[in-house]
N, C-alpha and C positions, 0 to 999 in steps of 0.2 A: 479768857473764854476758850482759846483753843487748847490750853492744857487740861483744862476744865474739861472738853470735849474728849480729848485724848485718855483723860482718865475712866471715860464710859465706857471703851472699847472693851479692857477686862472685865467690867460691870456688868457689860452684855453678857461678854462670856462667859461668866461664872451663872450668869441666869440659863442657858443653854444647859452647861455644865450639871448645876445640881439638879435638875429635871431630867437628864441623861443618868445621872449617876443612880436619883436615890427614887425617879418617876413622881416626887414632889419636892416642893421648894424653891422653886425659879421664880413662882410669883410674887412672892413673899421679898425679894428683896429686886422687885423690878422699881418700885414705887420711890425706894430709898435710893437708886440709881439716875433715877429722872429727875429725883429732886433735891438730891444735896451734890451730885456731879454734874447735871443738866443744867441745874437751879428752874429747875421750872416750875411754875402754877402748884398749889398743893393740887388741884380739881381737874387742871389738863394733864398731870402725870398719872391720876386716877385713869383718868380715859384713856391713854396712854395705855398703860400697864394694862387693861382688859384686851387691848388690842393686840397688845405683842403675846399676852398671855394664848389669848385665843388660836394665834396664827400659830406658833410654837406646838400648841396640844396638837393643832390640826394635823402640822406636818408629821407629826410626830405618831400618829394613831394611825394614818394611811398602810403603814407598814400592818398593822394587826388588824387593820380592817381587810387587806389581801388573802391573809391565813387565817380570817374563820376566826380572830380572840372575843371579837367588841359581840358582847351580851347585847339586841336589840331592845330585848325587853325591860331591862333596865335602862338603857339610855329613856327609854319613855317614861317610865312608872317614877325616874330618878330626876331626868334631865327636864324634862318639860316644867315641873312644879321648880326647879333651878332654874329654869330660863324666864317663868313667872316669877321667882324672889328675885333675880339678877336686875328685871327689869324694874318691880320694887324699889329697892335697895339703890337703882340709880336716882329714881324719883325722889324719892325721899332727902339724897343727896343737897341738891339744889337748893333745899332748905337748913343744913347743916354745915355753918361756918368749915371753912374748909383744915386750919386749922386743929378743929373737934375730930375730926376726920383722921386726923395723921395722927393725934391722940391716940383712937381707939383703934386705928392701925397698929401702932407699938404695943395693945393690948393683947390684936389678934396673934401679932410676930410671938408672947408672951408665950402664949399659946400651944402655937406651931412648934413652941421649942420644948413643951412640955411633951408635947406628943412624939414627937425627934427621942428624947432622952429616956419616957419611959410609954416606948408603944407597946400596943397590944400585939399581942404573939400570934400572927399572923400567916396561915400554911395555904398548902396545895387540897387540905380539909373543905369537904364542903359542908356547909352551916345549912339547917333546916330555912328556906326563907321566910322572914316576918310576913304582916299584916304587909299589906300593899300599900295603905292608909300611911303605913309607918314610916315608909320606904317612902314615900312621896312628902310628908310632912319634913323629913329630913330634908331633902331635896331641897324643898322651899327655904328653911332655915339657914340651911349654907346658901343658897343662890341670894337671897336678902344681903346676906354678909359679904360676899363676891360682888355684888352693886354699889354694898356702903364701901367700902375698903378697896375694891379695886384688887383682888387676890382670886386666881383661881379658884382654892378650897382641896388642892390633890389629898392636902394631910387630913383633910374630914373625911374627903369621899371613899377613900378606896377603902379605911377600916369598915365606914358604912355599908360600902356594897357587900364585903363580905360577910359582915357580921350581921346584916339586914337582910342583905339581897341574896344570901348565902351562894354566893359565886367563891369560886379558886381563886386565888392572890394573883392570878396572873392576868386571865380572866380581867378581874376586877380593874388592876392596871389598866390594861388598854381599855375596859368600859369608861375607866373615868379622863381620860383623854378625851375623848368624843364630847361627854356630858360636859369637860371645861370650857371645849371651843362652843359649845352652845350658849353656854350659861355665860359665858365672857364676849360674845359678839351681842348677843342679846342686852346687857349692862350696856356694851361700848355705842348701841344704836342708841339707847334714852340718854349718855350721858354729850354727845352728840346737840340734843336740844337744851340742854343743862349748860353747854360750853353756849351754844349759840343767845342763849337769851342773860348770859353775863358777859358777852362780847368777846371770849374767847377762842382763840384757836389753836391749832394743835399745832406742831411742828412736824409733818409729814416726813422729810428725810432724814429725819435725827430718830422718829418710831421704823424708819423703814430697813437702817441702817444697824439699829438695836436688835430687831425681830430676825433680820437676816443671821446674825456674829450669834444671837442665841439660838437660832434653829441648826446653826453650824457646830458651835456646844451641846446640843443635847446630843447631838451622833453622835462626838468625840466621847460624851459623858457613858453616852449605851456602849459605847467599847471600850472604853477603862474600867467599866463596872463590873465587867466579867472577871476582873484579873484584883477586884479591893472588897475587902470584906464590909461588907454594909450593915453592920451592924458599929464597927467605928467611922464609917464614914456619918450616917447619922448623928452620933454622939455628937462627933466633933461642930454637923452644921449646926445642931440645937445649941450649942455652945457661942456658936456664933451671933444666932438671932438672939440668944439671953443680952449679948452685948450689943447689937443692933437697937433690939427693944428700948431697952433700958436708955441706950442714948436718944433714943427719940423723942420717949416718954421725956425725958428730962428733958429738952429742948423745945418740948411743946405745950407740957403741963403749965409753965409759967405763963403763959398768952391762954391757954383755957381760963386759967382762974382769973385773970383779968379781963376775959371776956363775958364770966358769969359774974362776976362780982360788982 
């Protein structure tokens, strides 16, 4: 157990890490950290991972909330209907073997790595803003999937606010900071009564000691970032989660189908 422990510590900080480095991706492999190095609950490392995700974005946005970056209007028109799918999505949880869950976890990682490998071309351009309706329906979509899966969302939101919200790339970064620590505290309250009425508990210094080593990484990450082109740093983390994915999916698809069958 203790080397088991010992081996979280770069876990953490590679979660710090790639949220420094690329301003998404940390959350995405908080969940695989808590539960195949932690060995914990598939359902507490959910709650879990909204928690460190959230506290991470937080620390992490104060900086751009000082200078004037974080868009208001989007945090609301974006984040509230995310803080309403967040809280969804935790609900909903409760009734979704947890298992199922880690599933379509390694679906979303599928995902994320698609979006890593071939994103949209993404400037200091400003886009006409959508419908409001549009911007907020988003919102809700990802916040849903940030409650089912326990994953910030950085790699939906920030293409979203630009190409929706028609904010700057920069801009949008630290908007979507804000909007994660909302949308991921808002999940980590409902899944909270989700841990409490299957007799679960969290492990408080093992989330306090993860969120701290990552909030320590993503500083390190924002200043090696200046100095590595991110356009292969990407590459390489999509590359990773292809392997992450894939190992999960395989790890967990065999107990899905024996649990629908």
């Amino acid at each position: 157990m203790m080397a088991t422990s010992l081996l979280a510590w770069p876990g953490a900080i590679a979660i710090g890490l790639s949220l420094g480095l690329l301003g998404s991706g940390g959350s995405i492999i908080t969940v695989p950290v808590l539960v195949y190095l932690l060995g914990q609950d598939e359902k507490i490392a959910r709650a879990g991972s909204l928690f460190v995700v959230g506290t991470i974005a937080l620390a992490g946005s104060l900086q751009y909330v000082r200078v004037g970056l974080v868009d208001w209007r989007n945090v609301f028109v974006f984040g509230v209907p995310g803080m309403m799918g967040t809280y969804l999505g935790a609900l909903i949880a409760a009734f979704v073997p947890g298992i199922m869950q880690l599933a379509f976890f390694s679906l979303v990682m599928l995902l994320a790595s698609y979006m890593m490998l071939r994103p949209v071309k993404l400037t200091n351009e400003v886009h006409a803003p959508r419908e409001t309706w549009k911007i907020a329906a988003d919102g809700l979509v990802v916040g849903v999937i940030t409650g089912l899966v326990g994953v910030g969302g950085g790699f939906l939101i920030v293409p979203a606010l630009v190409l929706l919200g028609g904010l700057p790339i920069h801009t949008a970064v630290a908007t979507s900071l804000v909007i994660i620590a909302l949308k991921s505290y808002s999940g980590f309250y409902k899944y909270l009564d989700v841990l409490d009425t299957q007799n679960l508990e969290l492990d408080w210094p093992t989330l306090m000691l993860v969120t701290a080593l990552g909030i320590a990484g993503s500083f390190g990450g924002a200043k090696i970032a200046k100095r590595l082109p991110q356009e292969k740093l990407k590459k390489g983390f999509g590359l990773f989660l292809i392997v992450m994915g894939v190992y999960i999916l395989a790890r967990s698809l065999p107990q899905v189908m024996k649990l629908v069958s």
